[in-house]
PyMOL Python script that loads the backbone (N, CA, C, O; Angstrom):
from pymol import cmd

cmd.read_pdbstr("""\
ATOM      1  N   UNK A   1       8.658  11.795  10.076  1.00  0.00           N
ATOM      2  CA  UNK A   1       8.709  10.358  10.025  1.00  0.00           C
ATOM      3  C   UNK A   1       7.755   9.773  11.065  1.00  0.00           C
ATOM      4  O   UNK A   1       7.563  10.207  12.201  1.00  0.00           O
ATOM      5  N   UNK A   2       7.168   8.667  10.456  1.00  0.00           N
ATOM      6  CA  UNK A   2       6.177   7.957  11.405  1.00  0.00           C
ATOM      7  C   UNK A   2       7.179   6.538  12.631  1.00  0.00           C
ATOM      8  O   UNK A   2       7.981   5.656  12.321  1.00  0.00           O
ATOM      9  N   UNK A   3       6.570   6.974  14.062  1.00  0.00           N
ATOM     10  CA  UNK A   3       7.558   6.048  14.836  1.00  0.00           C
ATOM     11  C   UNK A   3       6.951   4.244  14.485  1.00  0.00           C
ATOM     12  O   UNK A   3       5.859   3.933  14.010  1.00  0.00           O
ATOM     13  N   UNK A   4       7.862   3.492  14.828  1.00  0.00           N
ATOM     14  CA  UNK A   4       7.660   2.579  14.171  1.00  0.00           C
ATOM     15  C   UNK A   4       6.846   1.783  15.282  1.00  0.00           C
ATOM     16  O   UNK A   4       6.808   2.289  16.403  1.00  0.00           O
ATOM     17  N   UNK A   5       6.360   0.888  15.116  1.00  0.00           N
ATOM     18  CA  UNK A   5       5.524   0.317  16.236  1.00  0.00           C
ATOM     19  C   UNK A   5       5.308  -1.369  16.187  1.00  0.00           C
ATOM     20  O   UNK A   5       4.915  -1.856  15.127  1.00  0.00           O
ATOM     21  N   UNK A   6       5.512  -2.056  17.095  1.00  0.00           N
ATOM     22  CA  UNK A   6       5.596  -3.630  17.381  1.00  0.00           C
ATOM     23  C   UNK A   6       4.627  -3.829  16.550  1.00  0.00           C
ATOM     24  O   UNK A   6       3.501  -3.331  16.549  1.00  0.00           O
ATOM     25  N   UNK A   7       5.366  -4.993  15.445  1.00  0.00           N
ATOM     26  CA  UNK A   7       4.276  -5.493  14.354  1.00  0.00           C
ATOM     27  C   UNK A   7       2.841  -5.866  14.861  1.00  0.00           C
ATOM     28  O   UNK A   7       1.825  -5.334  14.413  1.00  0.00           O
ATOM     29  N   UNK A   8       2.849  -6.867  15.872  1.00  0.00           N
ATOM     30  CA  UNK A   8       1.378  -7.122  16.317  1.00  0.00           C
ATOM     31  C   UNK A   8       0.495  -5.741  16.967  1.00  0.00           C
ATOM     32  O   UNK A   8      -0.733  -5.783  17.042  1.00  0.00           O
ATOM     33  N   UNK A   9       1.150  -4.745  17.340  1.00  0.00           N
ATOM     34  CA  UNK A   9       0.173  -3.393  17.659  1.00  0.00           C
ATOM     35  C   UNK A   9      -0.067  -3.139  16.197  1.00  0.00           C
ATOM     36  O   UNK A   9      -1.232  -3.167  15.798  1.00  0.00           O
ATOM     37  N   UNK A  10       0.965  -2.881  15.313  1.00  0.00           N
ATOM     38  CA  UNK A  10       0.655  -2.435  13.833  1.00  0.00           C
ATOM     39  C   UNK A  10      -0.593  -2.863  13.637  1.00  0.00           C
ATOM     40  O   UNK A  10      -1.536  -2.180  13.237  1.00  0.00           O
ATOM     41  N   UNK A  11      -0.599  -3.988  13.917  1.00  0.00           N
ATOM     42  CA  UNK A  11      -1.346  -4.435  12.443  1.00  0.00           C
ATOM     43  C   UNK A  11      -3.106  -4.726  13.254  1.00  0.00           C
ATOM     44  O   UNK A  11      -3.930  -5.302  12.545  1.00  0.00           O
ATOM     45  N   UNK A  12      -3.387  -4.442  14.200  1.00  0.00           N
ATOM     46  CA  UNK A  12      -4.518  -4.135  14.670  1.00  0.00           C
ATOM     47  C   UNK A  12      -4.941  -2.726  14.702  1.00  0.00           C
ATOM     48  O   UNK A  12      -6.157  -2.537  14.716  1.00  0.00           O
ATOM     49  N   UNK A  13      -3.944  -1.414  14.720  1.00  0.00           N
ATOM     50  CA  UNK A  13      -4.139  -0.289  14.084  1.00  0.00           C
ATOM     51  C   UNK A  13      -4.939   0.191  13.377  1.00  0.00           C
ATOM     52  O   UNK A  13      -4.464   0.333  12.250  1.00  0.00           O
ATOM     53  N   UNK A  14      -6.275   0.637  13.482  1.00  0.00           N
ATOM     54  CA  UNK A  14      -6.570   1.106  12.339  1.00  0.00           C
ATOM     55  C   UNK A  14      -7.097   2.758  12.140  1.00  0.00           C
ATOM     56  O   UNK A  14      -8.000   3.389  11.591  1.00  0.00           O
ATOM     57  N   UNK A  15      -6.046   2.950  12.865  1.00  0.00           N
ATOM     58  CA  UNK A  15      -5.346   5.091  12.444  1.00  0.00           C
ATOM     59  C   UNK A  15      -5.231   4.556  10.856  1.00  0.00           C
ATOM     60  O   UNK A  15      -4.893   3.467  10.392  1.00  0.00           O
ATOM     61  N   UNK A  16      -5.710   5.947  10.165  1.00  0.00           N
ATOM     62  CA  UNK A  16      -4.959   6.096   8.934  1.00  0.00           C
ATOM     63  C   UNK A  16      -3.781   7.368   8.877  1.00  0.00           C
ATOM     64  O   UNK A  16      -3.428   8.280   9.624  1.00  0.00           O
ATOM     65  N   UNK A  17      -3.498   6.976   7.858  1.00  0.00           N
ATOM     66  CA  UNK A  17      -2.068   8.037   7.778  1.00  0.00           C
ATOM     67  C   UNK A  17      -2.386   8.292   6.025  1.00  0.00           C
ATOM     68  O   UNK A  17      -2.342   7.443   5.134  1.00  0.00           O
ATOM     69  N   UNK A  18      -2.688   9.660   5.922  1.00  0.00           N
ATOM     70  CA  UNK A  18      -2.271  10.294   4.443  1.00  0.00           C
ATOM     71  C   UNK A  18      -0.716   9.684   3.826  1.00  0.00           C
ATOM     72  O   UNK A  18       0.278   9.836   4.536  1.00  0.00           O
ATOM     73  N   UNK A  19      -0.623   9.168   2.807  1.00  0.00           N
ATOM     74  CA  UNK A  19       0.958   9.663   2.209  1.00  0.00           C
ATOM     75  C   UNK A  19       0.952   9.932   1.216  1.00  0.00           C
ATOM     76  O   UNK A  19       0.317   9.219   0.439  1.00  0.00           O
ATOM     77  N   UNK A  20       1.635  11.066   0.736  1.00  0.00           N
ATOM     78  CA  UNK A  20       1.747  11.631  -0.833  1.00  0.00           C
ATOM     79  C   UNK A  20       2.899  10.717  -1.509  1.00  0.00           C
ATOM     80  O   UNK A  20       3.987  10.273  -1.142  1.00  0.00           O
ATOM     81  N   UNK A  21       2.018  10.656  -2.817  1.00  0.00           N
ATOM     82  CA  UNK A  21       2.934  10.182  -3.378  1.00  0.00           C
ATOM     83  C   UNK A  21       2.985  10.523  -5.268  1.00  0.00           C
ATOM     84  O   UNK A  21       2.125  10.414  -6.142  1.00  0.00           O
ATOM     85  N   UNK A  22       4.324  10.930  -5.286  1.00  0.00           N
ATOM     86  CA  UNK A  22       4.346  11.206  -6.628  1.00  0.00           C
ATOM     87  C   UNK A  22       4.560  10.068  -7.827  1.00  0.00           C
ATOM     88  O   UNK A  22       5.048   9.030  -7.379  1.00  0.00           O
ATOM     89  N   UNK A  23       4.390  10.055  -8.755  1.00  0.00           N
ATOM     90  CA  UNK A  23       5.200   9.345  -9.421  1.00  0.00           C
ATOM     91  C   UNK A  23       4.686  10.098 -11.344  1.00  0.00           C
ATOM     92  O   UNK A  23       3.625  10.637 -11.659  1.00  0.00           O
ATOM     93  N   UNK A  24       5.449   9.926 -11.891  1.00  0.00           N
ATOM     94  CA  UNK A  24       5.330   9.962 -13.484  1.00  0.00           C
ATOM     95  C   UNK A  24       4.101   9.926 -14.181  1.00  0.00           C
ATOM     96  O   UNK A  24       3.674   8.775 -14.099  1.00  0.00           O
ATOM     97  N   UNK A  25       3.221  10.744 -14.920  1.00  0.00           N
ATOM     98  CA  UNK A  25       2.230  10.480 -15.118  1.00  0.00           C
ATOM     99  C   UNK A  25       2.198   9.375 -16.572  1.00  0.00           C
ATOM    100  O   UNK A  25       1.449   9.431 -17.547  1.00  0.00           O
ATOM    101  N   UNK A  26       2.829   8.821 -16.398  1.00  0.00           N
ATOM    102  CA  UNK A  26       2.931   7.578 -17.198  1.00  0.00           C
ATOM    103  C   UNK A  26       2.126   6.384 -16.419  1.00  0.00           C
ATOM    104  O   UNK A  26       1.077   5.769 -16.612  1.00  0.00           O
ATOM    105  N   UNK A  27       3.331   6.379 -15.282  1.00  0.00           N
ATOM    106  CA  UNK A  27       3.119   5.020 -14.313  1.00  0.00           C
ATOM    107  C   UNK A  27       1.867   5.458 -13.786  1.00  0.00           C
ATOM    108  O   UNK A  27       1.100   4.515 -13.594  1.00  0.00           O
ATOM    109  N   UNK A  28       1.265   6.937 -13.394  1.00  0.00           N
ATOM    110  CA  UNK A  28      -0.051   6.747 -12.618  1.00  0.00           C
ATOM    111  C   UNK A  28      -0.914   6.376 -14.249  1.00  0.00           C
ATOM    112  O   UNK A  28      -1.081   5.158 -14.314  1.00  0.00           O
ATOM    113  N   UNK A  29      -1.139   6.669 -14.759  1.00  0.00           N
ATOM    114  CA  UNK A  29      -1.941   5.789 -16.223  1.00  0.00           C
ATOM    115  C   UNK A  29      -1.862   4.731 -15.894  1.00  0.00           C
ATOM    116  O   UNK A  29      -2.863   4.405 -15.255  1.00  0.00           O
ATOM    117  N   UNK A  30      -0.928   3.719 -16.027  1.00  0.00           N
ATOM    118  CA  UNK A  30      -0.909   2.934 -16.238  1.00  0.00           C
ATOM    119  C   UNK A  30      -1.013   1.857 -15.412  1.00  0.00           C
ATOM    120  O   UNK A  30      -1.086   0.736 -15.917  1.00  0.00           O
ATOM    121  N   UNK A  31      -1.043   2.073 -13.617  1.00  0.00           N
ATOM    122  CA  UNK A  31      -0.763   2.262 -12.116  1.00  0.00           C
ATOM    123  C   UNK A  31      -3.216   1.853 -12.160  1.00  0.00           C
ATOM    124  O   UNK A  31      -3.883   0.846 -11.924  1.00  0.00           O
ATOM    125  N   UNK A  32      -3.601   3.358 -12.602  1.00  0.00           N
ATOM    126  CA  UNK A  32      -4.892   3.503 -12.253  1.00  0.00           C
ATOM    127  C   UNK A  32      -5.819   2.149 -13.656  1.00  0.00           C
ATOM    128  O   UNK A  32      -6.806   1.420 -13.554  1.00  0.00           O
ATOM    129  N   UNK A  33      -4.852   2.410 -14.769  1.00  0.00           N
ATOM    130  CA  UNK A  33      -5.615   1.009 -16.054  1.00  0.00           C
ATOM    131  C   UNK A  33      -5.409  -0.257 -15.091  1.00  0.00           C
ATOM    132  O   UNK A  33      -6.457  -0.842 -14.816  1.00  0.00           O
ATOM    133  N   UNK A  34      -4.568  -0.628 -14.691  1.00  0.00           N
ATOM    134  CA  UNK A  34      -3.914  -2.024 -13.950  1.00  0.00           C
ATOM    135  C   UNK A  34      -5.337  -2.472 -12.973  1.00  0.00           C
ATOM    136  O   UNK A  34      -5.994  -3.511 -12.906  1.00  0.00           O
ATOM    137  N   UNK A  35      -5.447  -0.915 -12.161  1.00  0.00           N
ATOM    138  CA  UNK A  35      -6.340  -1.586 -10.707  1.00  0.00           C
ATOM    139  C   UNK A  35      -7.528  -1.366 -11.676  1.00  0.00           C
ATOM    140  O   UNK A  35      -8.242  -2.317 -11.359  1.00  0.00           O
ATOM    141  N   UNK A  36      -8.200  -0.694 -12.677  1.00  0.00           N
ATOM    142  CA  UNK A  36      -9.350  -1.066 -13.391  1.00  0.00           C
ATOM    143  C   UNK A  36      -9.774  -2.709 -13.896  1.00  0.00           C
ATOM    144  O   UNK A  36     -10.797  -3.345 -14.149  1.00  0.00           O
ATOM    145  N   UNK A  37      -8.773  -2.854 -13.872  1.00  0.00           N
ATOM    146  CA  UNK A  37      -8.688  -4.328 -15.040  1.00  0.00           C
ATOM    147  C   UNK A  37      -8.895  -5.136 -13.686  1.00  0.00           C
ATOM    148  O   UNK A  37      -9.951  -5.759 -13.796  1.00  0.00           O
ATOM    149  N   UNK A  38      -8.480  -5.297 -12.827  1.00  0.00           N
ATOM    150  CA  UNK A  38      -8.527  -5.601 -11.194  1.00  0.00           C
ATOM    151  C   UNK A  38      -9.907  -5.771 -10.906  1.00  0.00           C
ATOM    152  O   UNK A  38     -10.370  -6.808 -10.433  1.00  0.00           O
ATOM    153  N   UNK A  39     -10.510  -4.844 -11.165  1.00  0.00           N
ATOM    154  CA  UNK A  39     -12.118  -4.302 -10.306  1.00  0.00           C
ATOM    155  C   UNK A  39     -11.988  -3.683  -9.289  1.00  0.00           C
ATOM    156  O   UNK A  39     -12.677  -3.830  -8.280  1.00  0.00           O
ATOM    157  N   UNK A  40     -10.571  -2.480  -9.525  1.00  0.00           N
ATOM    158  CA  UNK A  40     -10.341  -2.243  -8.037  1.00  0.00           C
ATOM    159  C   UNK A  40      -9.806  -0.301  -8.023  1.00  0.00           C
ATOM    160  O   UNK A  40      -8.923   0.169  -8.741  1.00  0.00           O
ATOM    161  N   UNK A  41     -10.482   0.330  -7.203  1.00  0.00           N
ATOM    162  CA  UNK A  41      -9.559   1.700  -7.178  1.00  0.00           C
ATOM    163  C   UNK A  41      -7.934   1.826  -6.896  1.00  0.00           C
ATOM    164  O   UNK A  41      -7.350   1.169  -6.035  1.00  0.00           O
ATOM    165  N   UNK A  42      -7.357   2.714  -7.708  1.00  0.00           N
ATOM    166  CA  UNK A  42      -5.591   3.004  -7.564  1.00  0.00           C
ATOM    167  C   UNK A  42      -5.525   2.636  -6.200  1.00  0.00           C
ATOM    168  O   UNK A  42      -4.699   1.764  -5.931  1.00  0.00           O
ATOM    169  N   UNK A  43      -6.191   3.090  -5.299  1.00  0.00           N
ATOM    170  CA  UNK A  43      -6.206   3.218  -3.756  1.00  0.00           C
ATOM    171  C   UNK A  43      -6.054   2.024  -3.139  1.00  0.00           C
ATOM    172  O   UNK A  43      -5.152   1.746  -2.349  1.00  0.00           O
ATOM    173  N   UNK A  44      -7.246   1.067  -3.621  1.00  0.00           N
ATOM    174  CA  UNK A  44      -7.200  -0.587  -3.369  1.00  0.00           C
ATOM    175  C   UNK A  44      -6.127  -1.379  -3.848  1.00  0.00           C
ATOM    176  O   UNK A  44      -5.822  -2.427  -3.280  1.00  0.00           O
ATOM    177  N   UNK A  45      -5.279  -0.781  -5.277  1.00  0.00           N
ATOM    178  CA  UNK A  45      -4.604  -1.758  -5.417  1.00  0.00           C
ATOM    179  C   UNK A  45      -3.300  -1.582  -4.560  1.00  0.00           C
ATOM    180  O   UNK A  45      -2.668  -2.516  -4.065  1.00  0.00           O
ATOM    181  N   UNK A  46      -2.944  -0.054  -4.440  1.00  0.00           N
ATOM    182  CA  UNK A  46      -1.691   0.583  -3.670  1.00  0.00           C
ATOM    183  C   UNK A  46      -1.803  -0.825  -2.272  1.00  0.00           C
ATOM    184  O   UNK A  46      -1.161  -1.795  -1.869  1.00  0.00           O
ATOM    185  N   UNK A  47      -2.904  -0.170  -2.024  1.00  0.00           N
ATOM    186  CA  UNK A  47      -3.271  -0.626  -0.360  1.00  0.00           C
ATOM    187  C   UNK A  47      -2.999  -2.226  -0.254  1.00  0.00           C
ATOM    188  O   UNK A  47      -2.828  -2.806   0.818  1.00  0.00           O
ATOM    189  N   UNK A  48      -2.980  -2.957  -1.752  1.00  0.00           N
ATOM    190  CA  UNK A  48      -2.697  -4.707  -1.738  1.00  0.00           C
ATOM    191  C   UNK A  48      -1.778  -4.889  -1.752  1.00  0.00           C
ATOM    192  O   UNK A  48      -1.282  -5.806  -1.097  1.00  0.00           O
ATOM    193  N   UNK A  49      -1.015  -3.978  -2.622  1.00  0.00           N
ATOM    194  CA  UNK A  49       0.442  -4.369  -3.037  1.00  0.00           C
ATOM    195  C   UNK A  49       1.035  -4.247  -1.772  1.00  0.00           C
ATOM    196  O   UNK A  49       1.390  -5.278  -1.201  1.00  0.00           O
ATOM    197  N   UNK A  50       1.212  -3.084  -1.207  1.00  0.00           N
ATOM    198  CA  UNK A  50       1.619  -2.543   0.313  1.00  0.00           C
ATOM    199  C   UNK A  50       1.401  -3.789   1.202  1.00  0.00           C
ATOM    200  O   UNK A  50       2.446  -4.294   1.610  1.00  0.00           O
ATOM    201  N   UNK A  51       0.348  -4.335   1.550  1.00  0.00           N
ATOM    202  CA  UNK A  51       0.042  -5.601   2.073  1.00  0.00           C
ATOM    203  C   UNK A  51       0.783  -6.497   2.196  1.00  0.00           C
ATOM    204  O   UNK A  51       1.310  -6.957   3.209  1.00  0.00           O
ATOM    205  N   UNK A  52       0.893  -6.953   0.527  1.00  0.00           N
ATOM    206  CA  UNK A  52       1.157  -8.221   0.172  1.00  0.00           C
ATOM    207  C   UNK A  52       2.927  -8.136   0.709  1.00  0.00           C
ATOM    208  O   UNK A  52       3.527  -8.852   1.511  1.00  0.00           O
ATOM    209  N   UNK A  53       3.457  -6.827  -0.196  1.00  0.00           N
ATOM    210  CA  UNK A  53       4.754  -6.834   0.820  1.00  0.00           C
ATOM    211  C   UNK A  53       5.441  -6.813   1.379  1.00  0.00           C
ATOM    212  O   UNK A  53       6.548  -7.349   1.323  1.00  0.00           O
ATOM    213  N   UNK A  54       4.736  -5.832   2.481  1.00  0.00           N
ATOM    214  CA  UNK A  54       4.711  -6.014   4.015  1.00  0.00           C
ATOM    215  C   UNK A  54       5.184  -7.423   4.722  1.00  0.00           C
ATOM    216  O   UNK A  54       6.193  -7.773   5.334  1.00  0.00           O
ATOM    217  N   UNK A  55       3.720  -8.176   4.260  1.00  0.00           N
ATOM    218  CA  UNK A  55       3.619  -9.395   4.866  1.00  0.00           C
ATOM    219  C   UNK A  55       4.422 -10.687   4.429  1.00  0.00           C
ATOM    220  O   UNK A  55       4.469 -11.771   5.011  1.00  0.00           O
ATOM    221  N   UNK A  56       5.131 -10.240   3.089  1.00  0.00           N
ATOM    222  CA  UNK A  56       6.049 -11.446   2.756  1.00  0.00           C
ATOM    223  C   UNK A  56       7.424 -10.573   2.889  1.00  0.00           C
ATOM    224  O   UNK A  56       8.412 -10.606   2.156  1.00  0.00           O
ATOM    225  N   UNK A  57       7.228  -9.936   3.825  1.00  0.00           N
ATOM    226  CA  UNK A  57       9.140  -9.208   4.066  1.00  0.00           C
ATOM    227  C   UNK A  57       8.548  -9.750   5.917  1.00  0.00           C
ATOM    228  O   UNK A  57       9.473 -10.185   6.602  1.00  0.00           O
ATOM    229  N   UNK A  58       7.643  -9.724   6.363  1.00  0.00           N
ATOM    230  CA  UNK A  58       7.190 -10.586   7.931  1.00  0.00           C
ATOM    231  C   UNK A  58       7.673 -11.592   7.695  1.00  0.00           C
ATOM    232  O   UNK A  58       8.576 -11.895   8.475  1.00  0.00           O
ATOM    233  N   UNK A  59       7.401 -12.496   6.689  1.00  0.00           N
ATOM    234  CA  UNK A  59       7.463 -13.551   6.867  1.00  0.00           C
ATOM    235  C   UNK A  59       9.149 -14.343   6.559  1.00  0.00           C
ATOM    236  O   UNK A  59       9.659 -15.454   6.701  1.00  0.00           O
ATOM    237  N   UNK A  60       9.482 -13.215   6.151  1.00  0.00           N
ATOM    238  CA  UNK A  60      10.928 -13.772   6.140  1.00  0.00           C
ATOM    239  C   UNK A  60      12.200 -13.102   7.321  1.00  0.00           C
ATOM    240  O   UNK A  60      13.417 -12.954   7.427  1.00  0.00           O
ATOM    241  N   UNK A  61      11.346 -12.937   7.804  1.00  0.00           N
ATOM    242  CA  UNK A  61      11.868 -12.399   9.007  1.00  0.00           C
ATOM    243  C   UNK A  61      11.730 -13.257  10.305  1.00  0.00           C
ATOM    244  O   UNK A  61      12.168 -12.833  11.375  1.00  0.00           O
TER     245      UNK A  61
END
""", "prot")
cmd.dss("prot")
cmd.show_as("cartoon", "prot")
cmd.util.cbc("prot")
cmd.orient("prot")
């Protein structure tokens, strides 16, 4: 497990961290068509979504 770290150190961070992740080869189809249609790699869209709700679970906090 990764230790957790004061949001404002977080988020100037820029260590990367590998994470595996499995899922259904349905949802990755359909996961990798999504971020195409985007203009964007699986990687970019993971990395937005992750973002986006990160920062609206911050903000309700």
């Amino acid at each position: 497990m990764l230790e957790a770290a004061p949001a404002e150190f977080a988020r100037q961070d820029q260590e990367v961290v590998e994470l595996p992740l499995l899922l259904p080869r349905w949802q990755a189809v359909e996961l990798e068509a999504a971020a195409q249609r985007r203009g964007m790699t699986t990687g970019q869209m993971l990395r937005r979504v992750i973002r986006d709700v990160l920062a609206a679970q911050a903000g309700r906090s």
